[in-house]
C-alpha positions as CSV (number, residue, x, y, z in Angstrom):
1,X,8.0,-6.1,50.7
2,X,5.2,-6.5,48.5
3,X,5.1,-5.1,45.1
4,X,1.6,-2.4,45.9
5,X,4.3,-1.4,49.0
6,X,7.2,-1.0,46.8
7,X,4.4,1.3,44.5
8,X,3.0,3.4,47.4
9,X,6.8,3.9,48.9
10,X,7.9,5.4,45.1
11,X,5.0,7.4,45.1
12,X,5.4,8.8,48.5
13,X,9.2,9.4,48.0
14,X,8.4,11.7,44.2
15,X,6.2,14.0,46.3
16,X,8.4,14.3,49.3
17,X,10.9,15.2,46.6
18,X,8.7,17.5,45.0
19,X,7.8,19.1,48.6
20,X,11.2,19.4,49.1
21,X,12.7,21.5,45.7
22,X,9.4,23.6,45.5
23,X,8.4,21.4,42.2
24,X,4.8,20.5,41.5
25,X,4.3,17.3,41.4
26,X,1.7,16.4,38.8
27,X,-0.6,12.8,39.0
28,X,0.6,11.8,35.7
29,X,4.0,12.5,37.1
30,X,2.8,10.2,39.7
31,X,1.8,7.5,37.9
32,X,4.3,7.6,35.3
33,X,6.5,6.7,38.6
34,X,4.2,4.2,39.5
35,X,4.5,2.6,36.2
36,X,8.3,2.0,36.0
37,X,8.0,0.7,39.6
38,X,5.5,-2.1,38.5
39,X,8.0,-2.7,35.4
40,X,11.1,-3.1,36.8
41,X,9.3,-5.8,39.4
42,X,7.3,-7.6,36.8
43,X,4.2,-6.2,36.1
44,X,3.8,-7.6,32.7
45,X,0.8,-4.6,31.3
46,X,3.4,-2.3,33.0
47,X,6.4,-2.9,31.1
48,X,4.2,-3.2,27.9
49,X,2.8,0.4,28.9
50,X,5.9,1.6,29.2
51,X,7.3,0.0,26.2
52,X,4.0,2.0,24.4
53,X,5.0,5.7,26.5
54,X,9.0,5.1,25.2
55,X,7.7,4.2,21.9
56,X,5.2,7.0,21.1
57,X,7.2,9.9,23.7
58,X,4.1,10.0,26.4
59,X,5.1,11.2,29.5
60,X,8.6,10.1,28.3
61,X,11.6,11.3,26.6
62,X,11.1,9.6,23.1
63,X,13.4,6.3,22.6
64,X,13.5,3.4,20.9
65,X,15.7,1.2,22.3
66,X,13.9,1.7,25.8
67,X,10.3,0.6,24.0
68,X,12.4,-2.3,22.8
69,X,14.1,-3.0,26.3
70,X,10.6,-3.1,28.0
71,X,8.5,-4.6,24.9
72,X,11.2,-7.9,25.4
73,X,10.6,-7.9,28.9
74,X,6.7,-8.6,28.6
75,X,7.1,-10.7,25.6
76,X,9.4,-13.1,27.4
77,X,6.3,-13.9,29.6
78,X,4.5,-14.4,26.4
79,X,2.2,-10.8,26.6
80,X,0.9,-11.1,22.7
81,X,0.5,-7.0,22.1
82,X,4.4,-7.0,23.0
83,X,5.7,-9.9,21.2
84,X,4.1,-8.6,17.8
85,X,5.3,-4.7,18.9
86,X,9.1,-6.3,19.2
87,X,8.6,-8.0,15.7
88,X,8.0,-4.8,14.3
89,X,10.3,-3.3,16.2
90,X,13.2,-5.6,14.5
91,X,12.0,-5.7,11.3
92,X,12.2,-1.8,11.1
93,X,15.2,-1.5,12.8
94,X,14.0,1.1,15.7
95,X,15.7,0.8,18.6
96,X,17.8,-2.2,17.8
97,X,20.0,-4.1,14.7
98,X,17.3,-4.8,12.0
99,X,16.8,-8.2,12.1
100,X,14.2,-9.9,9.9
101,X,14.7,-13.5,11.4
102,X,14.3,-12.5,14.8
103,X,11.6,-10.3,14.3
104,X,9.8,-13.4,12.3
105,X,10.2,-15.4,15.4
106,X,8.1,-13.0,17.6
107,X,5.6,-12.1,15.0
108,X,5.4,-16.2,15.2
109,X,4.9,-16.1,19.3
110,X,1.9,-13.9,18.5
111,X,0.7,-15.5,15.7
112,X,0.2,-18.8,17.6
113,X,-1.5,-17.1,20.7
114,X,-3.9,-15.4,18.0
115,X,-2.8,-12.2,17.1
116,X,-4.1,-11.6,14.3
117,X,-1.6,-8.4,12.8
118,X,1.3,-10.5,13.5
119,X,-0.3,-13.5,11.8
120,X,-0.3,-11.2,8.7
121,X,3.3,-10.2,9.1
122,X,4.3,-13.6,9.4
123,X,2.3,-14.1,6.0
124,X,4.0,-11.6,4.4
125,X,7.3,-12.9,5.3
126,X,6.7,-16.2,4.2
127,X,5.2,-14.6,1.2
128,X,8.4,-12.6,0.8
129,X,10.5,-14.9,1.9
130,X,12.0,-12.8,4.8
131,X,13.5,-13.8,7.7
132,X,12.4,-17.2,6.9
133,X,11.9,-19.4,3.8
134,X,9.8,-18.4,1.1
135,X,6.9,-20.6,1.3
136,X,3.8,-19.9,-0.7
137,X,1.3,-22.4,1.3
138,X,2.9,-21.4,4.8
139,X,1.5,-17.8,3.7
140,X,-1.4,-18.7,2.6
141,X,-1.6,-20.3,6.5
142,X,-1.5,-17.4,8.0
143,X,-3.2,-14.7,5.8
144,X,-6.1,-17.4,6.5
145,X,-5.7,-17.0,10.1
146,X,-5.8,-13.3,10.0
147,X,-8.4,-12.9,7.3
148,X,-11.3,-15.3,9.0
149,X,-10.4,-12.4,12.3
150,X,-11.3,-10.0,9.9
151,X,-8.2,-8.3,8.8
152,X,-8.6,-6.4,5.7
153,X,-5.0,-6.8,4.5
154,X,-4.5,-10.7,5.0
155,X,-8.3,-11.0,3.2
156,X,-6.7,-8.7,0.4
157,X,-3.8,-11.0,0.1
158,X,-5.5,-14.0,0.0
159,X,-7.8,-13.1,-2.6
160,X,-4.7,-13.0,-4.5
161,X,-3.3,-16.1,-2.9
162,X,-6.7,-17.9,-5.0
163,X,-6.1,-15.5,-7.9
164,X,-3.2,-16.6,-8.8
165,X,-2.6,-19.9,-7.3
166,X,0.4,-19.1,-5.3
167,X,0.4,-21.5,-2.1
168,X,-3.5,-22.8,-2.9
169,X,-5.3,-24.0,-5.7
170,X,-6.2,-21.3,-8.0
171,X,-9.9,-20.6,-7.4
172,X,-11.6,-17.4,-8.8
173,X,-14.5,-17.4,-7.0
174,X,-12.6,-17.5,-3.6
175,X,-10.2,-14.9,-4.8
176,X,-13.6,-12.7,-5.1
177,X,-15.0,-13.6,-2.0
178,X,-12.2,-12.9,-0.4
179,X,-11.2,-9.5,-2.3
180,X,-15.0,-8.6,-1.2
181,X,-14.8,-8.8,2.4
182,X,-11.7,-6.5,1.9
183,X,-13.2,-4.5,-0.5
184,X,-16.4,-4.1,1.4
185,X,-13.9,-2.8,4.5
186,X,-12.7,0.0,1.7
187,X,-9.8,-1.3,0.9
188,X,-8.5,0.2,-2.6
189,X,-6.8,-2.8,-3.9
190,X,-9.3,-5.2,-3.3
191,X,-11.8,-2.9,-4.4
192,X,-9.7,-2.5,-7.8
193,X,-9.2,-6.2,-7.8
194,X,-13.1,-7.4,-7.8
195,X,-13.3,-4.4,-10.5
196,X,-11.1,-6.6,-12.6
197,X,-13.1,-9.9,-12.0
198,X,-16.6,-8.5,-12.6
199,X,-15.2,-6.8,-16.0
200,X,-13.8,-9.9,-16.9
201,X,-16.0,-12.3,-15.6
202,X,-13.7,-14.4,-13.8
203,X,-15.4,-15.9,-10.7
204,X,-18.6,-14.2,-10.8
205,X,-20.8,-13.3,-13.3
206,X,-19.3,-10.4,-16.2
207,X,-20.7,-7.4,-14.9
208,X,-19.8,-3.9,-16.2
209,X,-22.0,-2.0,-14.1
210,X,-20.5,-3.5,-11.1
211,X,-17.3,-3.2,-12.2
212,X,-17.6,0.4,-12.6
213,X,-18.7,0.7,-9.1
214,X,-15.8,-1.1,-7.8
215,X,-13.8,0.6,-9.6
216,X,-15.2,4.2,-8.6
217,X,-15.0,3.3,-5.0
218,X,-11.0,2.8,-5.5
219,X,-10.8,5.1,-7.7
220,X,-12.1,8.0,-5.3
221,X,-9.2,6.6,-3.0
222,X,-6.6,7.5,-5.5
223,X,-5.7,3.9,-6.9
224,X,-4.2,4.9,-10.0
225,X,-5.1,2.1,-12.0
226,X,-8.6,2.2,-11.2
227,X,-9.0,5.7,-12.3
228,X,-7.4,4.4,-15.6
229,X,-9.5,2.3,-16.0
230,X,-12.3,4.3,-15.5
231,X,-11.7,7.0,-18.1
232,X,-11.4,3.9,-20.5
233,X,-14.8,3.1,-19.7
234,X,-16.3,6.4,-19.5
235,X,-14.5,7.1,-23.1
236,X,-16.1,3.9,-23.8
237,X,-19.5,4.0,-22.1
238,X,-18.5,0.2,-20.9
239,X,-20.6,-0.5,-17.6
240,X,-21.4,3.6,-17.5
241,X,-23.0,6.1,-19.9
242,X,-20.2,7.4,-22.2
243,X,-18.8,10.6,-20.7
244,X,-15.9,12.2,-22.6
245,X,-15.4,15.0,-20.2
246,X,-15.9,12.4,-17.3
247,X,-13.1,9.8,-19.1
248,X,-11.1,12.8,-19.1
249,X,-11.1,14.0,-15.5
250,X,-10.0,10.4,-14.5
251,X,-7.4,10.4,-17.1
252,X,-5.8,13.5,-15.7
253,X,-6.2,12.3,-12.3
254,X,-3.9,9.1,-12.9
255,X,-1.5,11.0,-15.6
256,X,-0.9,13.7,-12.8
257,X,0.4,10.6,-10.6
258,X,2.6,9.5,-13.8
259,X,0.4,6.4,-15.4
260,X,1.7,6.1,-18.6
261,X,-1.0,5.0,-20.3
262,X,-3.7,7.5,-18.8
263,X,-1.2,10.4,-19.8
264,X,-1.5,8.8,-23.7
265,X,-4.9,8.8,-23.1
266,X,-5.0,12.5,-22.0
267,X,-2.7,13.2,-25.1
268,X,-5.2,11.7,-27.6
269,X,-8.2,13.7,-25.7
270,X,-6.9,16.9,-25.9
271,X,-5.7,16.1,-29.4
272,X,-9.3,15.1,-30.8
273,X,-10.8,17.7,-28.2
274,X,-12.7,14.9,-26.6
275,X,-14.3,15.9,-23.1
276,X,-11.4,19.0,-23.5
277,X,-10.7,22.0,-25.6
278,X,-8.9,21.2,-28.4
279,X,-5.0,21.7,-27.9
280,X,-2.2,19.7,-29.5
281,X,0.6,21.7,-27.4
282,X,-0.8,19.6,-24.6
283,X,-1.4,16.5,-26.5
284,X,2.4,16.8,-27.6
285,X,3.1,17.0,-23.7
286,X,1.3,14.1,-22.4
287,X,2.5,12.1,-25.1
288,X,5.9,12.8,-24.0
289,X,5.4,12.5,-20.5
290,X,4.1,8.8,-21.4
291,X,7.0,8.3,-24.0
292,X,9.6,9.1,-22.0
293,X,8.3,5.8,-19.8
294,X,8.8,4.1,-23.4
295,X,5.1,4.2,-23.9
296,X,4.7,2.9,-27.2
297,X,2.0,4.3,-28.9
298,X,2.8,7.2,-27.2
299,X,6.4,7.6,-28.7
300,X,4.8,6.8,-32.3
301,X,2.2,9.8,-31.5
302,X,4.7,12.2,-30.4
303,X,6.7,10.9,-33.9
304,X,3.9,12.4,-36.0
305,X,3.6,15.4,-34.1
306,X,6.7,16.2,-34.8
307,X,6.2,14.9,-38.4
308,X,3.2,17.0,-38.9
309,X,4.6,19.7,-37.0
310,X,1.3,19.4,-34.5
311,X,1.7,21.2,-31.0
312,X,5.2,21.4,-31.4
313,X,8.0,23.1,-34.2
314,X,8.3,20.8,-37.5
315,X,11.1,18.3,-37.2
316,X,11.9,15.2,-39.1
317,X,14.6,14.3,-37.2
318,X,13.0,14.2,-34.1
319,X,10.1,12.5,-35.6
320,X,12.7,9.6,-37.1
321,X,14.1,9.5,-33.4
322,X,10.7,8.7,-31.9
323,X,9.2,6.3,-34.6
324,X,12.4,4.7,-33.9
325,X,11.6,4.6,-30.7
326,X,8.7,2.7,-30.7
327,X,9.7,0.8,-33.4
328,X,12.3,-0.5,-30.8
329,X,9.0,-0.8,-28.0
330,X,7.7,-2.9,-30.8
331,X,5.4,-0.7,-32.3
332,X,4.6,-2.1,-36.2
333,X,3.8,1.7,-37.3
334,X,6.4,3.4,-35.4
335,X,8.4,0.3,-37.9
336,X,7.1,1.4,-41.0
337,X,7.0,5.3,-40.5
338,X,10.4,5.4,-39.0
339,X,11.7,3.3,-42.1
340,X,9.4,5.4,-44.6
341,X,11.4,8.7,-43.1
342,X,14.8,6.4,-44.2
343,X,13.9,6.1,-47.4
């Protein structure tokens, strides 16, 4: 009998049955019906369907294990959508025993028919060293592949592949063409990253106008570092006009997310009542927020508020404690104070 038979005969027999106990029988009943029919006798789109309806619970009870059964089906006759869904399926573990080399050996399947998300996986496991051997150029391989298809995370990583030199020749100017395609795709790292080359001039032209806007466009995404970075230069006026109260608000934005440097940075703003009121209660509290991270100029800060009795009770002691803590962080000042306080 021929498989559009075997569909017809299903579908007849669910509305008989329906007929039959009273049920309605709804069309996406119906086809839901027709889909496990075409599965179980083939159909490769079907079983990759219904691997996609087990996976995401449409039409289905929710399970794992059956996205996995029917992914593996359609991936053994090579569909490239399933192959790199069961890679990720056993590298997270859903549905089956995690299982990093098998999972590189599908993401492989679909990297060599194309795929470009799986051609990234497999990047990142060489990168990683995952399931496979770590190998730097065989990363670099693949992050190639994907990038030149346009995938923002594979042109990301290859930008640092040239940044660094890990698996190509180092190259600045590739790592910033490549962290600008990313970067011009909004992603926050990349954007972050060409930040850092135009501020330093490494493989374009220094630029601290363009760096600011780099920065500002990962910085509006939350990337922590970037908004460090730009209260430095707002507190600066590096590449923007100087803007205490500005420097501040991006201080505060990364401190709140627990940068230690950004939350010494807040402490010495509200201290000297730069782009804030005035307050050395919550100077002493960012610096301690950033000491307790064994900031180091952060421990020596909190050392003479404690010395000076600034923002927090009087206290020799605990002043000794901190200079000796960033004495140890190999602060020269927290050195001399804490062996001044000895003496």
């Amino acid at each position: 009998m021929k498989l559009q038979a075997l569909k017809q005969m299903l579908i007849y027999k669910v509305m008989v049955l329906g007929l039959l106990l009273k049920i309605p029988v709804s069309a996406s009943a119906i086809d839901i019906a027709a889909i496990k029919s075409s599965a179980e006798h083939g159909d490769i789109s079907a079983q990759f369907n219904l691997g996609l309806m087990y996976d995401s619970g449409e039409g289905v009870r929710r399970s794992s294990t059956m996205a996995a059964k029917w992914y593996r089906k359609a991936a053994n006759q090579g569909h490239i959508d399933s192959q790199s869904n069961l890679g990720l399926i056993y590298e997270s573990g859903r549905g089956t025993v995690r299982n990093s080399v098998t999972a590189a050996k599908w993401y492989k399947k679909a990297a060599e028919q194309g795929h470009a998300d799986s051609q990234s996986s497999l990047g990142v496991m060489y990168d990683t060293g995952r399931g496979v051997l770590q190998d730097f150029v065989t990363a670099a391989k693949w992050y190639r592949k994907a990038a030149e298809q346009g995938h923002i995370d594979s042109q990301s990583n290859l930008g640092y592949m040239y940044d660094n030199g890990r698996g190509v020749l180092q190259n600045s100017a590739t790592a910033a063409k490549w962290y600008r395609k990313a970067a011009e795709q909004g992603h926050a790292n990349s954007q972050s990253s060409l930040g850092v080359m135009y501020d330093d001039g490494r493989g374009v032209l220094q630029n601290f106008v363009t760096a600011a806007k780099w920065y500002t466009k990962a910085a509006d995404q939350g990337h922590i570092n970037s908004q460090s970075t730009l209260g430095i230069m707002y507190d600066n006026g590096r590449g923007v006009l100087q803007n205490f109260v500005t420097a501040a608000k991006w201080y505060q934005k990364a401190a709140d997310k627990g940068h230690a440097n950004s939350q010494y940075n807040l402490g010495l703003s509200y201290e000297k009542g730069l782009g804030v009121v005035q307050d050395p209660a919550t100077a002493a509290k960012w610096y301690r927020k950033a000491a307790d991270q064994g900031h180091s100029n952060s421990q020596y800060s909190l050392g003479l508020s404690y010395e000076k009795g600034l923002g927090v009770r009087h206290s020799y002691v605990e002043a000794k404690e901190w200079f000796g803590k960033s004495c140890d962080s190999g602060n020269q000042n927290g050195c001399d104070k804490f062996q001044t306080l000895n003496g």
